[in-house]
VEXTIPA-482618 format. One record per residue (C-alpha): chain; x, y, z. Coordinates in steps of 0.2 Angstrom, whole numbers, plus 5000, padded with zeros to 4 digits. Layout:
chain A | X X | Y Y | Z Z .
...
! end
This chain:
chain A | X 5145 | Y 4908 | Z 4910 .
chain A | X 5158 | Y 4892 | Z 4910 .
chain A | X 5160 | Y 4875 | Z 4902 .
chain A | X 5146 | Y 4868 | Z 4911 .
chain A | X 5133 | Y 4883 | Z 4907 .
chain A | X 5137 | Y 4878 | Z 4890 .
chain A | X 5134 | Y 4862 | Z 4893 .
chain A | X 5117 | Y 4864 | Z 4901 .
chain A | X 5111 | Y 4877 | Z 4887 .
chain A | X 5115 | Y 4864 | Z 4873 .
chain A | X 5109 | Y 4849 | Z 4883 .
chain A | X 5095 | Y 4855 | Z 4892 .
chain A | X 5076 | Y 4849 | Z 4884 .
chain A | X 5066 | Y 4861 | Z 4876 .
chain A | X 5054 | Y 4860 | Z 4887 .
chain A | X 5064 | Y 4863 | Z 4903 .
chain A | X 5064 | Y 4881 | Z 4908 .
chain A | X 5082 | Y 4889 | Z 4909 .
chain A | X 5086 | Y 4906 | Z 4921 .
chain A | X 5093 | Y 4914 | Z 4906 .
chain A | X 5096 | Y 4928 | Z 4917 .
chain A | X 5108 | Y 4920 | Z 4927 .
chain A | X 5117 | Y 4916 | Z 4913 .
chain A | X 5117 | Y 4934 | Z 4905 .
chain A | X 5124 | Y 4941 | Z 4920 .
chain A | X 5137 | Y 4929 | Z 4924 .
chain A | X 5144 | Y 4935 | Z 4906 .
chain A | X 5144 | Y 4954 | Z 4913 .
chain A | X 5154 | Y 4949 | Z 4928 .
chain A | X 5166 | Y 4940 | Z 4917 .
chain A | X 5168 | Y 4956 | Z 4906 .
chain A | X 5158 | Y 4952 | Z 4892 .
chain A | X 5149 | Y 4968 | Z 4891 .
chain A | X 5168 | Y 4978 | Z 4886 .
chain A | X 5169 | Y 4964 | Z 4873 .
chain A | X 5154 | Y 4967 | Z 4863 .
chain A | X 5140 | Y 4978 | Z 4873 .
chain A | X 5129 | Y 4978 | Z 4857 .
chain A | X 5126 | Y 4961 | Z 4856 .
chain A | X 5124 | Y 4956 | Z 4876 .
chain A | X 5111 | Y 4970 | Z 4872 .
chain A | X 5104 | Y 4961 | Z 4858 .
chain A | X 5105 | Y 4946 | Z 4871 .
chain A | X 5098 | Y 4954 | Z 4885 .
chain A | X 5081 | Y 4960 | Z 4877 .
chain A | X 5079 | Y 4944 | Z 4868 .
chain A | X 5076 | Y 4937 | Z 4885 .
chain A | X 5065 | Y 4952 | Z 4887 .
chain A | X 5054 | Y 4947 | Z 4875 .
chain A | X 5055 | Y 4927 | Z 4877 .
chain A | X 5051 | Y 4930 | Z 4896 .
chain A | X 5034 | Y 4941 | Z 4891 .
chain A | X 5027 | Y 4925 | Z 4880 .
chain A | X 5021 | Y 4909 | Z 4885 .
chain A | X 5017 | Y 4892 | Z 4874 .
chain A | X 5028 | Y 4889 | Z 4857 .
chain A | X 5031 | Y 4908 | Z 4856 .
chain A | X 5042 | Y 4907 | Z 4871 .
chain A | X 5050 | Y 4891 | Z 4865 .
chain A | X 5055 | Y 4898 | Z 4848 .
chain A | X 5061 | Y 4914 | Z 4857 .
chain A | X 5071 | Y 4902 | Z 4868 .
chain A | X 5078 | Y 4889 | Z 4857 .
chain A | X 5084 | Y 4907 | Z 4848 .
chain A | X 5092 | Y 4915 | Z 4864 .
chain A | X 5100 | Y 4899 | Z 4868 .
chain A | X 5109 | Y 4898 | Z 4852 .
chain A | X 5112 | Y 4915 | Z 4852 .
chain A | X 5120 | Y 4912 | Z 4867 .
chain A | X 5130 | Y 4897 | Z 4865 .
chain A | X 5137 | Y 4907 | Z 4848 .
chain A | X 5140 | Y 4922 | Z 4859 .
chain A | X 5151 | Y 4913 | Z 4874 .
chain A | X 5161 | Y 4904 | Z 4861 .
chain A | X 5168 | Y 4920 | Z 4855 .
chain A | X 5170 | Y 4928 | Z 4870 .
chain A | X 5180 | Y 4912 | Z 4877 .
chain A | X 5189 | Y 4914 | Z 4861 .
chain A | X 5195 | Y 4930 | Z 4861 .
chain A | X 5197 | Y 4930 | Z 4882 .
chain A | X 5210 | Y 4915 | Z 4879 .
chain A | X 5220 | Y 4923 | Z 4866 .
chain A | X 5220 | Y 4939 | Z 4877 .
chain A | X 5228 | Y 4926 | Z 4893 .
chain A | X 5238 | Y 4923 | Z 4881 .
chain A | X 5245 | Y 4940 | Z 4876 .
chain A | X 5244 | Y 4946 | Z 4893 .
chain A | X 5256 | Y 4932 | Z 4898 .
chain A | X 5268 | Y 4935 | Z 4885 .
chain A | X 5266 | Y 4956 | Z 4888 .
chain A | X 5271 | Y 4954 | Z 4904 .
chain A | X 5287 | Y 4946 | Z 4903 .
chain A | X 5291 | Y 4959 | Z 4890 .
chain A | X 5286 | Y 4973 | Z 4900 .
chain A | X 5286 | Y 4967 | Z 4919 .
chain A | X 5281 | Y 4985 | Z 4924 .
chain A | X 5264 | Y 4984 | Z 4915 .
chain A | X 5261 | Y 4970 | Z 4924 .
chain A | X 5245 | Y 4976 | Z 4933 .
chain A | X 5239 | Y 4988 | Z 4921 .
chain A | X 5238 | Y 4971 | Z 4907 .
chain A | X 5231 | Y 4962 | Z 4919 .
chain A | X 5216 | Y 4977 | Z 4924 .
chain A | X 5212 | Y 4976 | Z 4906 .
chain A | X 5212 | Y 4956 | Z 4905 .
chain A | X 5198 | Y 4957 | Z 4920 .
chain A | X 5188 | Y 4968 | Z 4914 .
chain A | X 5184 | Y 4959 | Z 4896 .
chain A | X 5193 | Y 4976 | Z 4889 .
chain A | X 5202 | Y 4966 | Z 4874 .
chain A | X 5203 | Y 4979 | Z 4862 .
chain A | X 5209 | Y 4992 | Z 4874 .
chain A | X 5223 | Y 4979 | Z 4880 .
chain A | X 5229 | Y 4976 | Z 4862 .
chain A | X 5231 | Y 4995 | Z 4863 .
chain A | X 5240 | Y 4993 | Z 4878 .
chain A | X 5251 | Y 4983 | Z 4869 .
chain A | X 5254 | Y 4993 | Z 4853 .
chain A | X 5258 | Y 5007 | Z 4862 .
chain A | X 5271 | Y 4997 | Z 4876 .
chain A | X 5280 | Y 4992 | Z 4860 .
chain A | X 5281 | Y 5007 | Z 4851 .
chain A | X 5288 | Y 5016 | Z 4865 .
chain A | X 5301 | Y 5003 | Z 4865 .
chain A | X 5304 | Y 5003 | Z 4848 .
chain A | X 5307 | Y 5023 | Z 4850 .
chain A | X 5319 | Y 5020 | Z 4864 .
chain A | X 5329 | Y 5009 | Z 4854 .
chain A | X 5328 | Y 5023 | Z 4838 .
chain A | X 5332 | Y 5039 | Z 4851 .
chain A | X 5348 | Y 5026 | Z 4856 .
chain A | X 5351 | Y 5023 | Z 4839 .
chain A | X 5352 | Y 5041 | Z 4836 .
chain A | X 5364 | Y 5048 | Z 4849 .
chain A | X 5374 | Y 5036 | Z 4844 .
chain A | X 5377 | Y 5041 | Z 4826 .
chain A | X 5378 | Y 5060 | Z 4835 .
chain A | X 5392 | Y 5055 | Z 4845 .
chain A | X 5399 | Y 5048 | Z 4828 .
chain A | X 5395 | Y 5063 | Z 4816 .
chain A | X 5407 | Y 5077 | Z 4810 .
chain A | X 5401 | Y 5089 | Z 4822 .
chain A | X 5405 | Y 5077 | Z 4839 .
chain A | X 5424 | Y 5076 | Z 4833 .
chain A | X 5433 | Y 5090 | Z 4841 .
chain A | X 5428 | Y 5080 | Z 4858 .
chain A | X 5435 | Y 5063 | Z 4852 .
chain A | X 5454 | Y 5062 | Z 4858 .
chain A | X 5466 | Y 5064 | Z 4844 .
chain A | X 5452 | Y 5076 | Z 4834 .
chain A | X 5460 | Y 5092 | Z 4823 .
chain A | X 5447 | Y 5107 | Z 4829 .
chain A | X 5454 | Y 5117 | Z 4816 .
chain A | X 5452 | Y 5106 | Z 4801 .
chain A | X 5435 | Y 5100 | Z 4806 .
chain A | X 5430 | Y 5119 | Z 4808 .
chain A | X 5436 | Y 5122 | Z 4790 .
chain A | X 5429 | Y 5107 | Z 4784 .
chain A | X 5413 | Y 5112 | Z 4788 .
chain A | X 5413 | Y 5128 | Z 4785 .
chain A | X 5418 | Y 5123 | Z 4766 .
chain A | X 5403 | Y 5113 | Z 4766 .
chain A | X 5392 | Y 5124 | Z 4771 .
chain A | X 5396 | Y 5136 | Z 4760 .
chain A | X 5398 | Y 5124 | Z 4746 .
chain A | X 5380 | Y 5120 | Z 4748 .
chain A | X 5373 | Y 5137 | Z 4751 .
chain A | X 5381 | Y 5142 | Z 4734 .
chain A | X 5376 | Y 5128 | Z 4726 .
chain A | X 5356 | Y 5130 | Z 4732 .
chain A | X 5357 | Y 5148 | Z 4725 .
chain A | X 5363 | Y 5143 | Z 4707 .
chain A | X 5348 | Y 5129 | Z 4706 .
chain A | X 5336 | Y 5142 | Z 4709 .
chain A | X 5343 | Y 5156 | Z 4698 .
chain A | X 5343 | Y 5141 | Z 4685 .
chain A | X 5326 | Y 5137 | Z 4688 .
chain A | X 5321 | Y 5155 | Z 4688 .
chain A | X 5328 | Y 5159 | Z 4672 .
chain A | X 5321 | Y 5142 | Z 4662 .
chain A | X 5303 | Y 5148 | Z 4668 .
chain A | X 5309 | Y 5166 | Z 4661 .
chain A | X 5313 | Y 5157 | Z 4644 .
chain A | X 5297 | Y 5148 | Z 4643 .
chain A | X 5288 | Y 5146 | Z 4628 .
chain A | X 5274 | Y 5156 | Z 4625 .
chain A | X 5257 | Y 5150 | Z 4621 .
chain A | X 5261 | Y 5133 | Z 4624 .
chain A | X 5250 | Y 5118 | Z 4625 .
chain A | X 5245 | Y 5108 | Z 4641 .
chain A | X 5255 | Y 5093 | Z 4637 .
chain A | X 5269 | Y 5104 | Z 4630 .
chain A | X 5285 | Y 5094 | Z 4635 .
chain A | X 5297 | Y 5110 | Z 4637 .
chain A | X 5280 | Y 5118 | Z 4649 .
chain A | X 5280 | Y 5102 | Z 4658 .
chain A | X 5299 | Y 5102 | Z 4664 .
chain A | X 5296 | Y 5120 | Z 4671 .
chain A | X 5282 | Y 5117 | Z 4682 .
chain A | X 5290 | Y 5101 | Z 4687 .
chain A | X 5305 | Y 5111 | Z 4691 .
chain A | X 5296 | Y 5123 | Z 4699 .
chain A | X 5283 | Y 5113 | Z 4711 .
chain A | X 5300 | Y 5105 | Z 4716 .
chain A | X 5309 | Y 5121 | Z 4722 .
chain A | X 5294 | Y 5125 | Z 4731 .
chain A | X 5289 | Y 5111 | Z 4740 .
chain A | X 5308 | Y 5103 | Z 4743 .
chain A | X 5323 | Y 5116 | Z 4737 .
chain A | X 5336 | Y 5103 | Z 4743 .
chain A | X 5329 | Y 5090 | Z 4734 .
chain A | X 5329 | Y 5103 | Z 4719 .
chain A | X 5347 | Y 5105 | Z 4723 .
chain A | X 5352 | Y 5087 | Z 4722 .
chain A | X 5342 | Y 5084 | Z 4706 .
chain A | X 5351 | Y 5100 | Z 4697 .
chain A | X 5367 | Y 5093 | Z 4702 .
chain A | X 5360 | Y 5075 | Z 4694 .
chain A | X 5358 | Y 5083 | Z 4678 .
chain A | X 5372 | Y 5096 | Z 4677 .
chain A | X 5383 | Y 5079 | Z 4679 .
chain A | X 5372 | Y 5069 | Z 4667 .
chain A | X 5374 | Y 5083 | Z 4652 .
chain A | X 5394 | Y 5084 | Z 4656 .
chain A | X 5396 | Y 5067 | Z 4653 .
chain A | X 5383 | Y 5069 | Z 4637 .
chain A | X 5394 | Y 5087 | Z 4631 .
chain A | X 5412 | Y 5076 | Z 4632 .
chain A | X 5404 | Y 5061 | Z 4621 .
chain A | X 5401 | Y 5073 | Z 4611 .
chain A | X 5417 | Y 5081 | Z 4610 .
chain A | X 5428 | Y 5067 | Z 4610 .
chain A | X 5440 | Y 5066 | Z 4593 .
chain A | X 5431 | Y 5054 | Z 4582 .
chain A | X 5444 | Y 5039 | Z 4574 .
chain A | X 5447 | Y 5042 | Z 4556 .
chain A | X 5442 | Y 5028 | Z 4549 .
chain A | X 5456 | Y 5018 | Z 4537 .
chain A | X 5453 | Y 5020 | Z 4519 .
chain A | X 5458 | Y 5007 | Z 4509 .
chain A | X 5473 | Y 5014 | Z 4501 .
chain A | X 5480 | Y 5016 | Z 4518 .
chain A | X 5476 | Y 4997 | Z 4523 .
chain A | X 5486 | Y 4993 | Z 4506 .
chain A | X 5500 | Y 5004 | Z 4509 .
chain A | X 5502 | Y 4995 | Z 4526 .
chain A | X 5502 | Y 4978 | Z 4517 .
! end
């Protein structure tokens, strides 16, 4: 169905018998059963129905099926323009899925070629991460003893201290959080704050341990700084025979 079918729906007189038929299956061979099969169906056995009646029956059934119609190709012009349109910028992105846009374009499969679409650019987008990566690899600690100019033996050592640095420091956070829930209050409430930290403490070593680690370290720094507030030498405050004795 084109302009001019269009046309001949909206201008023809009530009286003058359509081949609605014609114009449901042109709509198939342009796709429009992939664009939205349920209501071509409805479509289709309205003129069913209007073709089994005769007098104003049939005339009420076919002023509906010509609207129904003329609502029905508007959309579908709609959506198969935009989809030209994407197809057309798709291409020239991605030359070789030319055809394949194009198969989906002709078959009024709109929604699979949107699909098409997402997926050509998400694979693009995970070839530009995968880049992105082995860049930062060829960057990293562990790529320098092949740069010219690198020190294998410091970098070995370097790592090596790291390594265990963090291997030592995992193991004090969980003998600290295994000796807090061995200090926990007994009978205490449900919205006890003390019972509360614990389970926090200990949901986090089971379900992320180096996150754990990180947030021990956190508060081990936090309560330094807190402990050498604390222990700092207060200044004696000047009494007033002192301030006199100045003057």
């Amino acid at each position: 169905m084109n302009e001019s079918d269009r046309r001949e729906i909206g201008e023809a007189p009530p009286d003058s018998p359509l081949d609605f038929n014609a114009l449901i299956a042109s709509l198939r061979t342009a796709g429009a059963g992939r664009f939205d099969a349920v209501r071509l169906h409805y479509i289709e056995v309205l003129a069913k129905r209007a073709s089994a009646h005769q007098g104003s029956v049939k005339r009420m059934l076919d002023a509906r099926l010509a609207q129904t119609l003329t609502a029905f190709q508007e959309r579908f012009d709609q959506a198969r323009c935009e989809a030209r349109a994407s197809v057309a910028r798709s291409t020239l992105e991605y030359p070789h899925a030319g055809k394949e846009l194009e198969r989906f374009f002709v078959a009024g499969d709109f929604k699979g070629l949107q699909q098409l679409i997402a997926k050509l650019k998400a694979g693009e987008q995970c070839a530009a991460l995968r880049a992105l990566v082995h860049q930062l690899e060829q960057h990293s600690p562990d790529h320098a003893d092949a740069r010219p100019g690198g020190n294998p033996g410091a970098r070995s050592e370097l790592k090596t201290i790291r390594n265990f640095r963090n291997t030592w420091s995992k193991l004090s956070a969980d003998k600290q959080v295994t000796q807090a829930l061995e200090q926990a209050p007994a009978n205490a409430g449900p919205i006890n704050s003390h019972m509360l930290v614990l389970r926090s403490l200990a949901l986090m070593r089971e379900i992320s341990p180096d996150y754990l680690n990180r947030f021990m370290s956190y508060t081990e720094t936090l309560l330094s700084l807190d402990q050498g507030e604390k222990d700092k030498p207060a200044t004696p405050k000047k009494t007033p025979a002192t301030r006199a004795a100045k003057k």
